[in-house]
C-alpha positions as CSV (number, residue, x, y, z in Angstrom):
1,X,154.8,114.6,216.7
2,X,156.1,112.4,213.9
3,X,160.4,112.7,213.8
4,X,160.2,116.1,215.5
5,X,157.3,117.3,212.8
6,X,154.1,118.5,214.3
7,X,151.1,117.3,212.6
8,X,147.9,119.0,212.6
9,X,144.5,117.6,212.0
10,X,142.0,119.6,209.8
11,X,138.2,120.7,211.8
12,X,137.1,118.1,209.4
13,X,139.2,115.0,210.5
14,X,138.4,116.0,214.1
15,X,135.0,116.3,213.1
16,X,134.8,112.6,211.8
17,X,136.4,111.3,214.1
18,X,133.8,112.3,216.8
19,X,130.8,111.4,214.9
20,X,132.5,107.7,214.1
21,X,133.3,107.4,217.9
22,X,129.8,108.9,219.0
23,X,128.3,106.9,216.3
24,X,126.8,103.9,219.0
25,X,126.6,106.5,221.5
26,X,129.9,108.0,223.3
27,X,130.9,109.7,227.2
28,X,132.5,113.1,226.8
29,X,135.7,111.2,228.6
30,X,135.3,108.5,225.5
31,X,135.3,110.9,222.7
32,X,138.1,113.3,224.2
33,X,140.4,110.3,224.6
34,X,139.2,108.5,221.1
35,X,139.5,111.9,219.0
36,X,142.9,112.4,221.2
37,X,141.6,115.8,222.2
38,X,141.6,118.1,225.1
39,X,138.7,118.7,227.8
40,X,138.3,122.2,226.0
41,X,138.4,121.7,222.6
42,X,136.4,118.7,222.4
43,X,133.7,121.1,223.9
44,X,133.8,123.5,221.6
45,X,133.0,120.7,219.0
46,X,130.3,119.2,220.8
47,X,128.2,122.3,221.4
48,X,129.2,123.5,217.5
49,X,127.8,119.9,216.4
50,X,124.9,120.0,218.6
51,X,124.2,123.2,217.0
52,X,124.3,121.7,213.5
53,X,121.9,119.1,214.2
54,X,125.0,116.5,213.7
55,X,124.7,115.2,217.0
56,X,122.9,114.7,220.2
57,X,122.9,114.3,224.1
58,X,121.0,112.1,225.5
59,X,121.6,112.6,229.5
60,X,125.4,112.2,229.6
61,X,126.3,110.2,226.4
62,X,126.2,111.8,223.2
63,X,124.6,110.2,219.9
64,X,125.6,110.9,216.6
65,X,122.3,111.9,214.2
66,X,121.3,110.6,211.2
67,X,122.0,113.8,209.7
68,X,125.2,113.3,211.4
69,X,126.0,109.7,210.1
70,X,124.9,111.1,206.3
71,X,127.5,114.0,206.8
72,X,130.4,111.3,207.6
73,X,129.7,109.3,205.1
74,X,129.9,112.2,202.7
75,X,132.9,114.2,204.3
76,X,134.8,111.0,204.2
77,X,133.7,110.3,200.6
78,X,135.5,113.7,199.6
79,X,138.8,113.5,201.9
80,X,141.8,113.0,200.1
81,X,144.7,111.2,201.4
């Protein structure tokens, strides 16, 4: 909360955000706390970004893809601030 205003982030800025903090490798524990998200959502990403080919688990860390690191690059090309 910023001055009592609630400010949500869009699927894409969480999206970034994990691939940037999985981008050398990441623990679930390090990208829930890094993308500031909760146990449950940050699952939901992981298995949707697994699914999209955008990242990877390798045992228990999970790896960002090159498909992945293109699709940051790109998504944070076209955010406007």
């Amino acid at each position: 909360m910023l001055g009592g205003i609630t400010i949500r982030r869009s699927r894409l800025d969480i999206t970034i955000a994990i691939l940037k903090i999985a981008a050398s490798g990441a623990k679930k524990t390090q990208i829930v706390y890094g993308a500031n998200l909760n146990s449950t959502i940050a699952n939901k990403y992981l298995l949707r970004l697994e699914e999209k080919k955008l990242i990877e688990q390798k045992g228990n860390i999970f790896v960002t893809t090159d498909k992945g690191r293109s699709y940051k690059e790109m998504a944070s090309e076209l955010e406007i601030r």
